[in-house]
PATOR-297242 format. One line per 3 residues: number of its first residue (from 1); their letters; for each residue x, y, z of C-alpha. Coordinates in nm, 3 decimals, decimal comma, m for minus. Layout:
NUM = A = X Y Z ~ ...
//
This chain:
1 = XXX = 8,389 5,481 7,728 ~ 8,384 5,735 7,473 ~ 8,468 6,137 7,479
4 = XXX = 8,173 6,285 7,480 ~ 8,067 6,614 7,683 ~ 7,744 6,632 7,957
7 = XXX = 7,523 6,733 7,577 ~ 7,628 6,414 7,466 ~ 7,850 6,547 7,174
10 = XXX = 8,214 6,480 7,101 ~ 8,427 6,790 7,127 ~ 8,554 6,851 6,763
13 = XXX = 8,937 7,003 6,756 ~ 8,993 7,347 6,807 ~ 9,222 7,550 6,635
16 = XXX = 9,498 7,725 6,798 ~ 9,609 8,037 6,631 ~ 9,998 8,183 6,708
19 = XXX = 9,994 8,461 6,939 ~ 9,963 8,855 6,830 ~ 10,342 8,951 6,835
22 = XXX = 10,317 9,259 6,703 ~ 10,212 9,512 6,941 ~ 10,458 9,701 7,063
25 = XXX = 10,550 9,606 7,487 ~ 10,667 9,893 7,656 ~ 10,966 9,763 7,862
28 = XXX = 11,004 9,797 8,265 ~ 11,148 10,173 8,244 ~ 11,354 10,216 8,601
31 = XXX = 11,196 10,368 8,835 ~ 11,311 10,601 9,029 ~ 11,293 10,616 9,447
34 = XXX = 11,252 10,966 9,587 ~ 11,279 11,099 9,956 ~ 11,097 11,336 10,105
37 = XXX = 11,166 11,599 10,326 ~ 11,049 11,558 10,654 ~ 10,998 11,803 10,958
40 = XXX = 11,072 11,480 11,226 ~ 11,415 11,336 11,112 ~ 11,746 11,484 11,194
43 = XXX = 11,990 11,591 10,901 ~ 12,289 11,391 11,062 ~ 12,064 11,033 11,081
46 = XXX = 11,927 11,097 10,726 ~ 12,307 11,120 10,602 ~ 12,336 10,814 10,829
49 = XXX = 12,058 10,602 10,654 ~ 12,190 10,685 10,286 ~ 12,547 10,572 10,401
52 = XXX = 12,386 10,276 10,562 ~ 12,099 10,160 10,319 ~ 12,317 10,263 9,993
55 = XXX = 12,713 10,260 10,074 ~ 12,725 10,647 9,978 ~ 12,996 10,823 10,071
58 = XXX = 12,989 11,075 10,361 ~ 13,002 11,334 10,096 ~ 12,732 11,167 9,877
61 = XXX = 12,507 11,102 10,118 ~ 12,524 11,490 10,280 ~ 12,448 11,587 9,871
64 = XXX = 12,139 11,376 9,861 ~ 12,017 11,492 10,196 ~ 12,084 11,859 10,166
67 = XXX = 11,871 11,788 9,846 ~ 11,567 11,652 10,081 ~ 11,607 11,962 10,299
70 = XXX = 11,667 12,278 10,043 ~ 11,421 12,093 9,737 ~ 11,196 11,888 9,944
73 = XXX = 11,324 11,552 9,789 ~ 11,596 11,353 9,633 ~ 11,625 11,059 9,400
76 = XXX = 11,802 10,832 9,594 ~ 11,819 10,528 9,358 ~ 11,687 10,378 9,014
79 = XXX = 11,656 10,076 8,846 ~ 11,367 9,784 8,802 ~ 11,056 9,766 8,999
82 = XXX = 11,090 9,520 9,241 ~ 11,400 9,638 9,360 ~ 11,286 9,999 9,403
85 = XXX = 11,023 9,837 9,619 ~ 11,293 9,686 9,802 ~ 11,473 10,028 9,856
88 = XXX = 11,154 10,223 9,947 ~ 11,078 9,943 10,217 ~ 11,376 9,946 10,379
91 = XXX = 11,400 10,351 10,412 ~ 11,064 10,312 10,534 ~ 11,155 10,084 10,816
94 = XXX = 11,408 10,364 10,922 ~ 11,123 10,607 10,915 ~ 11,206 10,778 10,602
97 = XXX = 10,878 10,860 10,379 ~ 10,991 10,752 10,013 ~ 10,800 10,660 9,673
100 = XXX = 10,851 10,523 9,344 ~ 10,864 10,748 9,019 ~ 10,864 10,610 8,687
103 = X = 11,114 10,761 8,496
//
């Protein structure tokens, strides 16, 4: 049986340039995960979360908080993406409202 197409023509070769490799790509800038102040959490279990969720210190974590109360939000951690995502999940699921900033 021979290669031919539903016409009824062979398919002739097609040629296959190399791809476009110069535009510039932007790379995967961190991004940044910010909490929000809140008028329903208590100071003490927002401290609590931070030490929990990120290892801070009591001292680091009381910084980052009394920057969600006095500023209205904190950066809380950076880095890629999906891992930010991972970060603004889980201070989600301890009813924290965080986003994701691009730096």
């Amino acid at each position: 049986m021979s290669a031919r197409n539903v016409f009824g023509s062979t398919p002739s070769p097609t040629r296959v340039d190399s791809p476009d490799v110069s535009s510039d790509v932007a790379p995967d800038l961190p991004w940044n995960v910010i909490v929000w102040n809140d008028p329903v959490n208590l100071m003490t279990y927002v401290v609590w979360v931070f030490r929990k969720l990120f290892g801070f210190s009591e001292q680091r974590a009381t910084e980052l908080m009394l920057d969600v109360h006095h500023r209205g939000r904190a950066t809380v951690a950076s880095g890629p993406r999906e891992q930010a995502e991972v970060h603004a999940t889980r201070l989600h699921q301890h009813g924290l409202w965080a986003t994701l900033e691009r730096q």
